[in-house]
C-alpha positions in Angstrom: 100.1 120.6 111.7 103.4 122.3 112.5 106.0 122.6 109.6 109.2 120.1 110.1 113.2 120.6 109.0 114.5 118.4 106.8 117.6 117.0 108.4 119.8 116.5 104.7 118.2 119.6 102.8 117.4 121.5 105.2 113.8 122.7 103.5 111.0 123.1 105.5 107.9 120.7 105.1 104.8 119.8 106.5 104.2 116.0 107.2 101.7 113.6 105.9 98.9 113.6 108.6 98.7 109.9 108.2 102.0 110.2 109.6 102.3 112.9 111.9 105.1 113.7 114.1 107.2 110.5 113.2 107.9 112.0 109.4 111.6 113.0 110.1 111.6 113.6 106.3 110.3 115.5 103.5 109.3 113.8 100.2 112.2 114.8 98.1 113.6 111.5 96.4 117.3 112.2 97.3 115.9 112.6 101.0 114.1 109.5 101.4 116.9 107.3 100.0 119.5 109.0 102.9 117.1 108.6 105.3 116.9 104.6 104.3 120.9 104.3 103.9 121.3 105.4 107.4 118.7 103.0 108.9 120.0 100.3 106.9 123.2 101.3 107.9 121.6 101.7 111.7 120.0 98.4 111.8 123.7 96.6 110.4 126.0 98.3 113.2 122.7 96.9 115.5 122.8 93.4 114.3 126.0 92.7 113.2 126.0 88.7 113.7 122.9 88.3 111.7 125.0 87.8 108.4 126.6 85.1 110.5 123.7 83.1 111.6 121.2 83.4 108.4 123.9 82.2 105.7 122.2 83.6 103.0 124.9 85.5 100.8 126.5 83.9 97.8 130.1 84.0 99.8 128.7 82.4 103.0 126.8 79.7 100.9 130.7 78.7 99.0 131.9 78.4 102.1 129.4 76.1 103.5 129.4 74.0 100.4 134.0 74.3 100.4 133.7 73.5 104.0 131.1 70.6 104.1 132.0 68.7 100.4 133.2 66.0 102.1 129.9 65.7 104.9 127.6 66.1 101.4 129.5 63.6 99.5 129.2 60.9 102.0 125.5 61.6 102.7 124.8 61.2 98.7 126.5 57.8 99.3 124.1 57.2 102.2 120.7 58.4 100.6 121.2 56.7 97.2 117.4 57.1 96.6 117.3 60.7 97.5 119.9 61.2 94.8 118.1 59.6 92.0 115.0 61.6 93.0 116.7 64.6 92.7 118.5 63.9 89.3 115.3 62.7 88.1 113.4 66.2 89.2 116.6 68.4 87.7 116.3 66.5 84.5 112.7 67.3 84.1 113.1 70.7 85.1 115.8 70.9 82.6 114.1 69.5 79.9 111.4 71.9 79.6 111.1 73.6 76.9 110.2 77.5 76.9 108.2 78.9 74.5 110.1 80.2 71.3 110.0 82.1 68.1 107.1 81.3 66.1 104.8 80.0 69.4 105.5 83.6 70.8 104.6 85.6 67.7 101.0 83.2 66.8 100.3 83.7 70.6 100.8 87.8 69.4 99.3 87.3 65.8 95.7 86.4 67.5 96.1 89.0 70.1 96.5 91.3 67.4 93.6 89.6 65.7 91.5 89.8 68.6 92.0 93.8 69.4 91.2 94.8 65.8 87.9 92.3 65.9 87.4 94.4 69.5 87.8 97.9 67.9 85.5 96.9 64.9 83.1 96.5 67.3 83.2 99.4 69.5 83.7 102.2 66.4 80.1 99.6 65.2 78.7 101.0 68.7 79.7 104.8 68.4 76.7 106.0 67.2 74.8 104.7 69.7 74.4 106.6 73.0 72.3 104.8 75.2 74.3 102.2 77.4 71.3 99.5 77.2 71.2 100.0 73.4 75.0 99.1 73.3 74.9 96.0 75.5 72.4 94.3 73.5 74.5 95.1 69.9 77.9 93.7 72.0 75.1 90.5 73.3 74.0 90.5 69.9 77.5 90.4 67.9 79.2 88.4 70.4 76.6 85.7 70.5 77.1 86.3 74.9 73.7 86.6 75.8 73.6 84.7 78.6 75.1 86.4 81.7 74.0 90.0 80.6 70.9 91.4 82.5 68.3 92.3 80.4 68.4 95.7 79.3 
């Protein structure tokens, strides 16, 4: 394959062959992220009213909300039952509680219990060198003989 300018460096570089000819690029960092600024930018100047129909950022949302309390207030008044469900759902998501402190560190504690009972275990194995051998001792010490094949 045929070596490629960069457009912002201006190195040469040969494509990805997975690619091929549509790698405008190379694989310098700085590169790729001008390359994605200007389609971004590209695809905005392209679509410009697409902000405007998918209400999606924070300032379109507070003016929905600014523009429509009054339409929202009368349909809680309407839908008293739909309220009370959703008080009864925020108050439940609300009310539960994250583990903290001393639930985190046991949780850790045994962890750490459980890698040390782990490495006992395999430096137990090192002298071993036949994999069939060292199944049977990890069967054996484990008391998990039940889904090994036999050796």
């Amino acid at each position: 394959m045929r070596r490629k300018r960069c457009p912002y460096c201006r190195g040469l570089f040969i494509p990805d062959p997975r690619v091929g000819s549509r790698q405008k690029v190379c694989r310098k960092n700085e590169c790729q992220a001008k390359r994605k600024k200007q389609s971004q930018r590209r695809w905005s100047e392209k679509h410009k009213d697409y902000w405007g129909i998918h209400q999606v950022k924070g300032e379109s949302k507070k003016a929905f909300r600014s523009e429509k309390a009054a339409y929202m207030r009368e349909y809680r008044r309407r839908h008293p039952d739909y309220v009370k469900q959703d008080n009864e759902l925020r108050n439940r998501r609300r009310s539960v509680e994250k583990p903290r402190g001393e639930g985190v560190r046991c949780n850790q504690d045994e962890r750490f219990a459980q890698t040390k009972e782990i490495k006992r275990l395999i430096v137990g194995l090192l002298p071993c060198r036949n994999q069939d051998v060292i199944c049977v001792q990890i069967a054996e010490k484990t008391r998990v003989t039940s889904h090994l094949p036999a050796p």
